[in-house]
MMTF fields as JSON, N, C-alpha, C and O atoms, coordinates in Angstrom:
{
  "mmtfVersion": "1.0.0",
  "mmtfProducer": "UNKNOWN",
  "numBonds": 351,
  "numAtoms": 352,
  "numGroups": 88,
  "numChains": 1,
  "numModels": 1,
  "chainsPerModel": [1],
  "groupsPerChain": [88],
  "chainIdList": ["A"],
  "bondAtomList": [4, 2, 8, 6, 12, 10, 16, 14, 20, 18, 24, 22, 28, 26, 32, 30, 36, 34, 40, 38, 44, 42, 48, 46, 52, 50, 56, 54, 60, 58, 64, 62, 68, 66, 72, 70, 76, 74, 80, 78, 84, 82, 88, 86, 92, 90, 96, 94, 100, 98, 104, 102, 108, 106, 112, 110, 116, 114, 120, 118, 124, 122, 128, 126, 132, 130, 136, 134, 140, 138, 144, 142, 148, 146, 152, 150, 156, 154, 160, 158, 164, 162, 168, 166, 172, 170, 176, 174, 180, 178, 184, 182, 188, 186, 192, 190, 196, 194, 200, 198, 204, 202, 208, 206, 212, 210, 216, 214, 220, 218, 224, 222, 228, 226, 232, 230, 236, 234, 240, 238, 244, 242, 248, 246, 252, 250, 256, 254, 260, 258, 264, 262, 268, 266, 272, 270, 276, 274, 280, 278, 284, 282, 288, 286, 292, 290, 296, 294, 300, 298, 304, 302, 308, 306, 312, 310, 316, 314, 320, 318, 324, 322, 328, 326, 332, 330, 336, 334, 340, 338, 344, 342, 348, 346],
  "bondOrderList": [1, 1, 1, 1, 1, 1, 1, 1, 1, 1, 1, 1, 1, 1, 1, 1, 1, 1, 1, 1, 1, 1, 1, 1, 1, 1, 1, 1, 1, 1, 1, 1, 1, 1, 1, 1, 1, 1, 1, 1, 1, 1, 1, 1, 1, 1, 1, 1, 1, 1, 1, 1, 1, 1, 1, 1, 1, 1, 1, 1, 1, 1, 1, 1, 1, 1, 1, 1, 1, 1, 1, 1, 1, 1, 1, 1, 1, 1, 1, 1, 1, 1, 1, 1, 1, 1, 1],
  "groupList": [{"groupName": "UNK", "atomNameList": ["N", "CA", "C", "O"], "elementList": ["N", "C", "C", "O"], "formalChargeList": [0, 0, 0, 0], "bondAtomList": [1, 0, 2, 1, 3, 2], "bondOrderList": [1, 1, 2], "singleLetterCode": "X", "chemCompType": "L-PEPTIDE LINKING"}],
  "groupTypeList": [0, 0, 0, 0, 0, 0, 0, 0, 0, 0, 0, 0, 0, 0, 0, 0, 0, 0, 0, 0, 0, 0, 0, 0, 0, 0, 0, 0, 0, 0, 0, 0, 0, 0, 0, 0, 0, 0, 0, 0, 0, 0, 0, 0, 0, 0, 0, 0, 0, 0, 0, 0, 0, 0, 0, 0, 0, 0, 0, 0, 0, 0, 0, 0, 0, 0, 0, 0, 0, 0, 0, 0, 0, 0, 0, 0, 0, 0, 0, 0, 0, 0, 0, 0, 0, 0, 0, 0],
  "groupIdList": [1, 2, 3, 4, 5, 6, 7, 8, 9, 10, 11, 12, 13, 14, 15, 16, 17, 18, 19, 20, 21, 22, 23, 24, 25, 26, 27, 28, 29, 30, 31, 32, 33, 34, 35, 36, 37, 38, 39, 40, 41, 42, 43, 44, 45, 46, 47, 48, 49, 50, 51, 52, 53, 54, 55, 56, 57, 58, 59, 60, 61, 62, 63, 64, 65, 66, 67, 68, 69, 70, 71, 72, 73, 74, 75, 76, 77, 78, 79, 80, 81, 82, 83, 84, 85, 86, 87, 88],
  "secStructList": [7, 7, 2, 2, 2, 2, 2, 2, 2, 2, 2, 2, 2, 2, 2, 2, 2, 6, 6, 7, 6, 6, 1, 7, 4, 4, 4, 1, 7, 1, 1, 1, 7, 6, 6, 1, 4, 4, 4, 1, 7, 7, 7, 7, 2, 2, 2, 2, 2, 2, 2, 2, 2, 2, 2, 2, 2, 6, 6, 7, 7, 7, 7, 7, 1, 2, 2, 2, 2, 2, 2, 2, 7, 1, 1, 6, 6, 2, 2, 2, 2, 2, 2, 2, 6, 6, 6, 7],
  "xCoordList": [36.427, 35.42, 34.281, 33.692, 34.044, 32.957, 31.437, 31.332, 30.204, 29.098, 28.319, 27.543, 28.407, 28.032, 28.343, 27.675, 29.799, 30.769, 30.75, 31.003, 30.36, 29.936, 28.802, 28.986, 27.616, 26.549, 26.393, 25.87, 26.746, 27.357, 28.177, 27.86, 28.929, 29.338, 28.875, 29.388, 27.416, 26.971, 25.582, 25.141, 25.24, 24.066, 24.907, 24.453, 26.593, 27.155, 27.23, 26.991, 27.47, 27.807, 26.475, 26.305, 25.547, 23.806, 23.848, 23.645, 24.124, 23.809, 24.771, 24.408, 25.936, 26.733, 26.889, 27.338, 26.745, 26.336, 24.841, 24.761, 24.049, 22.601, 22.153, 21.009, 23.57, 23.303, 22.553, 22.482, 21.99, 20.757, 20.831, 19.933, 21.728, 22.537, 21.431, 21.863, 20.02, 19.18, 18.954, 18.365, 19.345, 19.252, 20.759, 21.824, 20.688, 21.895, 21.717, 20.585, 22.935, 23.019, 22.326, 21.887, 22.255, 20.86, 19.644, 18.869, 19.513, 17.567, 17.177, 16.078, 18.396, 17.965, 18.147, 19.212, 16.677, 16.39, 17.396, 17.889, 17.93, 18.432, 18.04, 18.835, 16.623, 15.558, 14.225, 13.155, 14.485, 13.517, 14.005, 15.234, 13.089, 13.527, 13.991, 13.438, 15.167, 15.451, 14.788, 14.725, 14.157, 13.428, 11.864, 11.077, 11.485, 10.294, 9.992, 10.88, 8.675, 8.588, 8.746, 8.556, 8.967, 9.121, 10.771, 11.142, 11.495, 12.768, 13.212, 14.393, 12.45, 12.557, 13.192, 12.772, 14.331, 14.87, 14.827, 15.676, 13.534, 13.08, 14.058, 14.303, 14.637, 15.259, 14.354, 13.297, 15.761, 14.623, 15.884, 17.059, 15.527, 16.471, 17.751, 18.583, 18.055, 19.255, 20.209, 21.225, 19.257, 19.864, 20.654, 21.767, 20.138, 20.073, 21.713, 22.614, 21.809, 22.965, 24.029, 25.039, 23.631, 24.744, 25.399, 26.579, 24.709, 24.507, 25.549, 26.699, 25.375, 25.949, 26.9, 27.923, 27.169, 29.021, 29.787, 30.855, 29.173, 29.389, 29.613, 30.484, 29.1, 29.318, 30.34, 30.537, 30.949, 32.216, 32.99, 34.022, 32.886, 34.407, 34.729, 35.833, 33.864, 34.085, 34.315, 35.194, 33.704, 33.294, 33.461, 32.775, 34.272, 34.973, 33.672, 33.918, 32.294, 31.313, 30.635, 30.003, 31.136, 30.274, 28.738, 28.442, 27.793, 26.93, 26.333, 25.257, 26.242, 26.237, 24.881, 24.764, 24.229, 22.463, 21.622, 21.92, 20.702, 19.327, 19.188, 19.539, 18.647, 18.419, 18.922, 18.275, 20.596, 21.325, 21.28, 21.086, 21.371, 20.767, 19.625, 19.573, 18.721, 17.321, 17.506, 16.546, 17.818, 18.127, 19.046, 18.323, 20.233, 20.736, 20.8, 21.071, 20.381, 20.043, 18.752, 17.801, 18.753, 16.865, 17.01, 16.633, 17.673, 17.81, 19.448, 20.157, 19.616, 20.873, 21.246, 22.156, 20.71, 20.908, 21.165, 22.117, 20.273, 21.012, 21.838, 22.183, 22.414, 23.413, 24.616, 25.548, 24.686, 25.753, 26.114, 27.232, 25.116, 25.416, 25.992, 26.873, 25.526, 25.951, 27.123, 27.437, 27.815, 29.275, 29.979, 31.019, 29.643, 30.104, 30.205, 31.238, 29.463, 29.688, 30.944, 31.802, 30.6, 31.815, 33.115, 34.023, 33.295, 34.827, 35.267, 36.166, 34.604, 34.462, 36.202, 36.484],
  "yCoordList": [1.224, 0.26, 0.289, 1.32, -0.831, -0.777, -0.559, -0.131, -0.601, -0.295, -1.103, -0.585, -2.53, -3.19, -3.522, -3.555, -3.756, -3.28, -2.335, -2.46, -1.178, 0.067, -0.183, 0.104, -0.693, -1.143, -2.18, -1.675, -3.168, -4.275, -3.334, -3.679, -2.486, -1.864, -0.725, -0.188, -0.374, 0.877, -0.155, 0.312, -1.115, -2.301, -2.51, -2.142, -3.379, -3.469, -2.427, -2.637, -1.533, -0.189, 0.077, 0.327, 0.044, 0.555, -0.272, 0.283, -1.763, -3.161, -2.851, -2.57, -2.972, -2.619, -1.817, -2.17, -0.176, 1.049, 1.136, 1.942, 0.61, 0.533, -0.795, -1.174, -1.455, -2.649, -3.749, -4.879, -3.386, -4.733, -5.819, -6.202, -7.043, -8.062, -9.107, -10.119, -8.999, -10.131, -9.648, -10.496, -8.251, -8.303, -8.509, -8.163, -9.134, -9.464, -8.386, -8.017, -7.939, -6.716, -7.383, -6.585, -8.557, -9.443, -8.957, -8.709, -8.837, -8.19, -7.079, -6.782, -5.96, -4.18, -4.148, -4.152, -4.109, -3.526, -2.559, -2.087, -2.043, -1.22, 0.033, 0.972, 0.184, 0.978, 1.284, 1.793, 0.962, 1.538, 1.99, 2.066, 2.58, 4.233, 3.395, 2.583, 4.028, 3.031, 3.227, 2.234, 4.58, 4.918, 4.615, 5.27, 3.842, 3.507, 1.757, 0.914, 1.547, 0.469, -0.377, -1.558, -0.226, -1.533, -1.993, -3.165, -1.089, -1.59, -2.568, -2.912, -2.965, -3.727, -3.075, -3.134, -2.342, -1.791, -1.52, -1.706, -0.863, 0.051, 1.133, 1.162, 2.119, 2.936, 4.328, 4.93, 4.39, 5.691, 7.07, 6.849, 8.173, 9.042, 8.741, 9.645, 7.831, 7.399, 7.022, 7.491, 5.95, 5.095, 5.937, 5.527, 7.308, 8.534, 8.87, 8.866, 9.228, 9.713, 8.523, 8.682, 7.536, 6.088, 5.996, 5.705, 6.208, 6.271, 7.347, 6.952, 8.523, 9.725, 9.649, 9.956, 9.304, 9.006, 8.174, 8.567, 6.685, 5.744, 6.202, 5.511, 7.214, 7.173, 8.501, 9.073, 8.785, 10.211, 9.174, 9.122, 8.108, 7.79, 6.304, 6.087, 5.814, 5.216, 5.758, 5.521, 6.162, 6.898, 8.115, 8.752, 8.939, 10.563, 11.179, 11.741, 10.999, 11.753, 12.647, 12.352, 13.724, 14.706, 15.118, 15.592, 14.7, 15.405, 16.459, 15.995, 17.774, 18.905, 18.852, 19.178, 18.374, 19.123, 17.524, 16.377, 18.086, 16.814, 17.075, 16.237, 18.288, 18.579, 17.711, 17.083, 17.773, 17.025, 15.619, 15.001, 15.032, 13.578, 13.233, 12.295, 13.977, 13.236, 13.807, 13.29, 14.131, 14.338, 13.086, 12.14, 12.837, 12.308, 10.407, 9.476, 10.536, 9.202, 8.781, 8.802, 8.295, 8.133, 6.337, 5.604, 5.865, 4.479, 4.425, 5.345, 3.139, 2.427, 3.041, 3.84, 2.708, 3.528, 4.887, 5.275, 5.78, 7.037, 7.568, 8.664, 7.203, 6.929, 6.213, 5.849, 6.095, 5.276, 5.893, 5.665, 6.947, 8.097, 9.198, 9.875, 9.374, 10.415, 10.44, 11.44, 9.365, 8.802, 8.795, 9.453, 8.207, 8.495, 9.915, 10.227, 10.506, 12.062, 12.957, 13.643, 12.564, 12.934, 12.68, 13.497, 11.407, 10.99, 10.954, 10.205, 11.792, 12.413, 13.259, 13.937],
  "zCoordList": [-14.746, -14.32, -15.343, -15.667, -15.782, -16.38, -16.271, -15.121, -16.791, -16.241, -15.476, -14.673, -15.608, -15.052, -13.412, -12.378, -13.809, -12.621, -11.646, -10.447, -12.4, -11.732, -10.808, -9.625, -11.181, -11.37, -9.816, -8.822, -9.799, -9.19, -7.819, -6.681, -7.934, -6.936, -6.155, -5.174, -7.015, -6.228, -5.2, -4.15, -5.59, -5.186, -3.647, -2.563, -3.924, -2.79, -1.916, -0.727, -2.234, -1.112, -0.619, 0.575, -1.416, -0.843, 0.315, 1.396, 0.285, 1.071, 2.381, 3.523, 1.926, 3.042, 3.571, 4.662, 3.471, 4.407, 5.166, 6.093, 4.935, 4.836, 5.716, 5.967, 6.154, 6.842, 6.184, 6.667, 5.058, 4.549, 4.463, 3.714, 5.0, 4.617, 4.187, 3.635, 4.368, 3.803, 2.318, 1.648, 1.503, 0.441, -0.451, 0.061, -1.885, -2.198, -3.621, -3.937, -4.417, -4.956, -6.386, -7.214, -6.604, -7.628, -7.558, -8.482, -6.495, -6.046, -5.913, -5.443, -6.483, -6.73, -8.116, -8.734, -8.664, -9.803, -10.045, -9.02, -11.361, -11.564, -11.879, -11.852, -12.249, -12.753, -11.597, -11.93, -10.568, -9.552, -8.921, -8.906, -7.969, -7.341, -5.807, -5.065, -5.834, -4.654, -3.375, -2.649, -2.856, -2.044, -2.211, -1.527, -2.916, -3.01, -2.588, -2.469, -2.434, -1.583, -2.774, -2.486, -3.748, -5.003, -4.541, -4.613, -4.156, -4.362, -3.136, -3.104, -2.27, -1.349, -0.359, 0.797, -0.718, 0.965, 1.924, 2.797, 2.018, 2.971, 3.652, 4.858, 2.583, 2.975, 3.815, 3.624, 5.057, 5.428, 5.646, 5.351, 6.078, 6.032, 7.004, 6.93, 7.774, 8.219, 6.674, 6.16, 6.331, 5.186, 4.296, 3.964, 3.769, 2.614, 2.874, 2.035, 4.64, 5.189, 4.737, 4.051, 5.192, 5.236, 3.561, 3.368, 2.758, 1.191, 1.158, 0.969, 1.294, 0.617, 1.388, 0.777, 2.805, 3.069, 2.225, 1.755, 1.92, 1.205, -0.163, -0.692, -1.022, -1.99, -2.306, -3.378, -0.874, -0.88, -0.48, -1.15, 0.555, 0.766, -0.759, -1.258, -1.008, -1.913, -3.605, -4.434, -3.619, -5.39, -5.245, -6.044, -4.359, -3.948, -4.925, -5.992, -4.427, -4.847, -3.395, -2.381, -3.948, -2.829, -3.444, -4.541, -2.158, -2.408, -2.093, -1.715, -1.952, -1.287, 0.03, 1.211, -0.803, 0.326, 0.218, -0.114, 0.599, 0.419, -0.761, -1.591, -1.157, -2.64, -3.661, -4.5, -3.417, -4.577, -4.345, -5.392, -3.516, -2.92, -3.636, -4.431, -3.363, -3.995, -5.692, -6.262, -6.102, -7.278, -7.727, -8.041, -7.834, -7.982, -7.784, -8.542, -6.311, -5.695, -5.985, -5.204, -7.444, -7.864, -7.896, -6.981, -9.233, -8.815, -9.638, -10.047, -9.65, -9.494, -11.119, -11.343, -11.72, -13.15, -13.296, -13.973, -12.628, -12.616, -11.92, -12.36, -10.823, -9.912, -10.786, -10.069, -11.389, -12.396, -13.457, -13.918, -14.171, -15.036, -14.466, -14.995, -13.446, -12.86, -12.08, -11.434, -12.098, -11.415, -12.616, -12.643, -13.588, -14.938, -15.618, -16.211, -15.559, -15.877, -15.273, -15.828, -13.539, -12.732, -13.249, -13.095, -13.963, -13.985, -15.42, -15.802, -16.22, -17.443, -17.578, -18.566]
}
């Protein structure tokens, strides 16, 4: 998969685990923090959970703790390196 692609599919999974259906995967910056109020979501710690299932049953990415969550889950860009590293 390519990066964009990649890219394009981690926006969908945010939207669709996260329930957000008034946002479309066009309107997440790729470079903001997705937990911050710039990124429009309004993610809250339900959302974090919905995310990190979503991104084990889809992208077989485990994330161990909160720790590695908020590390990892910063914005759509580094979430995409770091899926990329995995499949190295």
């Amino acid at each position: 998969m390519d990066r964009e692609d990649l890219k394009f599919n981690l926006k969908k999974m945010i939207i669709d685990e996260c329930e957000k259906e008034d946002i479309a995967p066009e309107d997440i910056a790729d470079d903001v923090e997705l937990f911050s109020d710039k990124s429009g979501l309004e993610l809250d710690s339900l959302d974090a959970l919905q995310i990190s299932m979503g991104l084990q049953n889809k992208f077989s990415i485990r994330l161990g703790d909160s720790k590695d969550f908020r590390r990892v889950v910063t914005t759509i860009n580094h979430l995409a390196d770091y899926i990329d590293k995995q499949n190295e």
